[in-house]
N, C-alpha and C positions, 0 to 999 in steps of 0.2 A: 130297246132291242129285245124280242120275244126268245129265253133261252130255254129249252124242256132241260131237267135236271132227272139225272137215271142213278138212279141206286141199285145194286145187282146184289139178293141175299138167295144163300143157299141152304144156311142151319139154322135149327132153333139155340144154337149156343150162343149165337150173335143176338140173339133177340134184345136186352137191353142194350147191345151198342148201335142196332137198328136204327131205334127210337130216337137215340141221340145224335144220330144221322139225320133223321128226317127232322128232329127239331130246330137243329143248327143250319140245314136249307130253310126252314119255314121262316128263321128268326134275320135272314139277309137284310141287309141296306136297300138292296136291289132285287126286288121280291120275283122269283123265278115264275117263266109265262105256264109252266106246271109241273109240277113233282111227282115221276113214276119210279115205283118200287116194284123191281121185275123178281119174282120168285123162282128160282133155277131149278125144278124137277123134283118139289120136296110140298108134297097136297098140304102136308099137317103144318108147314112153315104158311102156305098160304091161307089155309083157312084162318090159322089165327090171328095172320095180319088184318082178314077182311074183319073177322069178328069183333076181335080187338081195336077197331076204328083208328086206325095207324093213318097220320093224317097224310094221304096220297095217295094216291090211282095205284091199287095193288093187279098186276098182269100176271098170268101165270107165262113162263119158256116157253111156247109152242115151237121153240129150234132146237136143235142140237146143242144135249147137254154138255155145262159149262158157259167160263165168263165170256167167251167170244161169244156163242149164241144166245146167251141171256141179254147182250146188248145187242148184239141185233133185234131182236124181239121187243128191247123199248126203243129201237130208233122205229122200227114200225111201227111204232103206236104215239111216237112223238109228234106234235106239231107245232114245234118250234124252228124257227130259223136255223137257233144254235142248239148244239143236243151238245151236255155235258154231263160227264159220268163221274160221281164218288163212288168210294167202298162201301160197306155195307157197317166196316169198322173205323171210319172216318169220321172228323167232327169240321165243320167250314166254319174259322172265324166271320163274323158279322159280314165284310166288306170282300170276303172269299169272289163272290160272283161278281158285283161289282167290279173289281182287280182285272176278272176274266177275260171278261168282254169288253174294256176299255180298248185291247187294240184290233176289236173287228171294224172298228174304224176305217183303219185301214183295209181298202179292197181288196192287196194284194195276201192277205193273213190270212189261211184259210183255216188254221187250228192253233189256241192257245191252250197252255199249261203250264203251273205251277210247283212248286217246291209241296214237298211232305216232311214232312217233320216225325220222329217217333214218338211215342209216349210210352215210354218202356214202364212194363209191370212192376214193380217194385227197383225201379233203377236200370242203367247202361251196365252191361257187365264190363269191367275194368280191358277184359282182352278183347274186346269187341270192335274192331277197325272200322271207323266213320266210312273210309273208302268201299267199304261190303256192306253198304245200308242198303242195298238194292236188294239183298237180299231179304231184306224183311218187309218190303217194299216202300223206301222210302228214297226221299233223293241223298246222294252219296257224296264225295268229297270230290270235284275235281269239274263238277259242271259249272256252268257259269254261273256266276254272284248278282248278273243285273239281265234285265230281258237281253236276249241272243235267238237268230234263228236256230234253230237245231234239227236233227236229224229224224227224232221221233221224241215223243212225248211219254208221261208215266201213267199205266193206266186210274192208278186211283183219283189223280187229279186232273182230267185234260179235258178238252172242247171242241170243237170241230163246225164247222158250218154242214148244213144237215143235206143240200146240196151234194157236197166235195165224197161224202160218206157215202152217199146214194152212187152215184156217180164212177168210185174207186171199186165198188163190189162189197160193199161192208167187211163186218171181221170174217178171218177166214180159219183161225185158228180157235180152239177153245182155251187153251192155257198155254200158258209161255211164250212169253215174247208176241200176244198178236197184236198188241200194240205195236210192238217197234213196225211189225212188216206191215201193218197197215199204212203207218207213217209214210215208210219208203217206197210203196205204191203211190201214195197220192204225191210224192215226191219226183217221180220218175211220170207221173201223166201230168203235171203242171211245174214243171220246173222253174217255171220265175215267178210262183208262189210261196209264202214262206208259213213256215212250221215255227212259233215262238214260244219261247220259253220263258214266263215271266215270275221268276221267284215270289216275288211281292203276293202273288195270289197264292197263297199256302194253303193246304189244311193239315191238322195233327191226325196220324192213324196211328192207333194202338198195337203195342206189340207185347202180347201175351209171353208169360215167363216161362211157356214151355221151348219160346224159337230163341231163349238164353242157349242151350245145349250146343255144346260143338257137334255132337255129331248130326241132328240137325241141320247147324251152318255148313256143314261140307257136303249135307245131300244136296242144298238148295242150289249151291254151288256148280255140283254134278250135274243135277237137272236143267240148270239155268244153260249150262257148256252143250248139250244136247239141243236146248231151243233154238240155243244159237246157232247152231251144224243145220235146223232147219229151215230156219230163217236163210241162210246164207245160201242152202240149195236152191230157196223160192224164190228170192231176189238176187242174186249172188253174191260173193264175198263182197267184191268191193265197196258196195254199197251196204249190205248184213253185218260187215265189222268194221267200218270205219272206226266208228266211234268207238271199238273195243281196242283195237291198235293202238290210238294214243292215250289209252286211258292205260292201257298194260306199260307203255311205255314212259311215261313221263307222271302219272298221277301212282301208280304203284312202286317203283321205285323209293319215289320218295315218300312214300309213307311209312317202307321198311328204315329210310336211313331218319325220318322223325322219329321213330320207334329206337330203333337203335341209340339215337342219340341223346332221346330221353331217359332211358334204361343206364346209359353211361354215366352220364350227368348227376343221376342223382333226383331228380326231375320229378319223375315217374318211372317206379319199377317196374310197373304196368308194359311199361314199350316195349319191353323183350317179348311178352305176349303178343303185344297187338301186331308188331312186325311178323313172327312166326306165324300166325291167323292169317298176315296176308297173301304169302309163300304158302300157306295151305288151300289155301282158296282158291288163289290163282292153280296150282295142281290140280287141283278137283274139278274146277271150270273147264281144263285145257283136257282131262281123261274124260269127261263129261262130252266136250264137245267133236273128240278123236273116236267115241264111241257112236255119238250121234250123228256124225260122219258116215263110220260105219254101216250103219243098220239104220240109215236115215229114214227107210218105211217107214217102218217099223214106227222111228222116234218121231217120226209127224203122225201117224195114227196115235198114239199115244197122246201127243197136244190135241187131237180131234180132228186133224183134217184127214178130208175126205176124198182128194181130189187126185189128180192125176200129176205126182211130183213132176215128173221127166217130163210130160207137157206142158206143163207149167214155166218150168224152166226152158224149154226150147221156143215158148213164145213170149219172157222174157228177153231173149239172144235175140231178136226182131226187132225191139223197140226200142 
């Protein structure tokens, strides 16, 4: 099965985590049908990939800057069946793509993904709640432990058949959340297609010791509660927060009373933190997304789009 693999870099900070992206695709089980590394609006990032002989098809964004236009720009340039995208700070164990595409098998799969793992800089900070690892983007406590359909997929690790993508309108956001609403677009035009989620296919992204900082953790928070206010205007709630309703309900709960009840015990003193982190989060998230509610222009210019919200959504209410 012919996959294009899309790496999306924007700075020259990531340069050595680059490299180590594009060595850990080159080094697959299941050697990828070609590897493009799309360069997001940054000349001096691209000339010294081409210079530097970085082994892959360097493109520069001819889209609207940002991650949603930077992948669109390698889905145009892909000619693969399957177009899958890592980070730029990701590294794919050996059998990563292999794992992948195991279940395009199945006709009815139109996008698989994977688990993320972090690889914290110098260590996990002790108050750092597993259930808020989305915020660094990784996958977080409370998804499912074996392949499951799901609702959308995580941008650093996912796949798509090149098809379904073409097809849905590609990304429509540049930041936040345009994976999810992409997902629930191709969800809502093929409904008895499914979106899989198969842990087993992992990769590690690194998570630099400056996104240790709490106040850091409570913008990402904020900001994240804003994508979601505009994800939910462009596809509407019901479908833009499912999967945050039972995650607020039943997976955050109990991560304050594990917390709690490690902090009691004796356990880990640590829980009294991590509980409180998650009661701050969830705050942050919920003012975050009552503001991008508010001034939801506004908050979808900001993620990049470009489009006519209230059209959008009133031709949404049609389908």
């Amino acid at each position: 099965m012919n996959a294009s693999v899309v790496i999306c870099a924007h700075t020259m900070d990531r340069w050595t985590e680059l490299q180590e992206a594009v060595r850990s695709v080159r080094d697959q089980s299941h050697p990828p049908h070609e590897l493009l590394v799309v360069v997001d609006h940054n000349p001096a990032l691209l000339q010294r990939a081409r210079s530097e002989g970085l082994d892959a098809r360097i493109v520069d964004n001819d889209e609207t800057r940002g991650l949603g236009g930077a992948r669109n720009a390698g889905l145009k340039r892909a000619t693969g069946g399957i177009v899958a995208y890592l980070d730029d700070d990701a590294v794919a164990p050996r059998d990563w793509l292999r794992l992948l595409l195991d279940p395009y098998r199945d006709a009815d799969v139109v996008a698989v993904g994977g688990a993320i793992e972090p690889l914290w800089d110098g260590g996990r900070p002790d108050w750092f709640p597993p259930e808020f690892d989305w915020t660094i983007g990784c996958t977080y406590r409370g998804l499912p432990t074996g392949p499951q359909a799901v609702r959308n997929l995580f941008g650093c690790n996912m796949s798509f058949r090149r098809e379904v993508l073409d097809a849905a309108g590609r990304f429509r956001l540049g930041y936040g959340c345009d994976e999810t609403e992409i997902c629930i677009r191709i969800a809502k035009l093929w409904p008895d297609k499914r979106l899989l989620y198969c842990p087993d296919a992992r990769v590690l992204h690194r998570v630099p010791a400056d996104r240790k900082d709490v106040r850091r953790f409570l913008s990402r928070c904020y900001f994240e509660g804003g994508s979601k206010a505009v994800v939910a205007r462009l596809q509407g709630s019901q479908r833009g927060l499912s999967s945050e309703r039972e995650y607020t309900r039943r997976v955050l709960p109990a991560g304050v009373r594990e917390g709690l009840a490690d902090f009691v015990t004796g356990r880990d003193r640590s829980g009294l933190r991590r509980a409180a982190a998650i009661v701050a989060g969830l705050l942050a998230t919920t003012v975050g997304y009552i503001a991008g509610s508010v001034t939801v222009t506004k908050a979808a210019r900001r993620r990049g789009w470009t489009g006519d919200l209230l059209g959008v959504r009133a031709a949404a209410k049609t389908h």
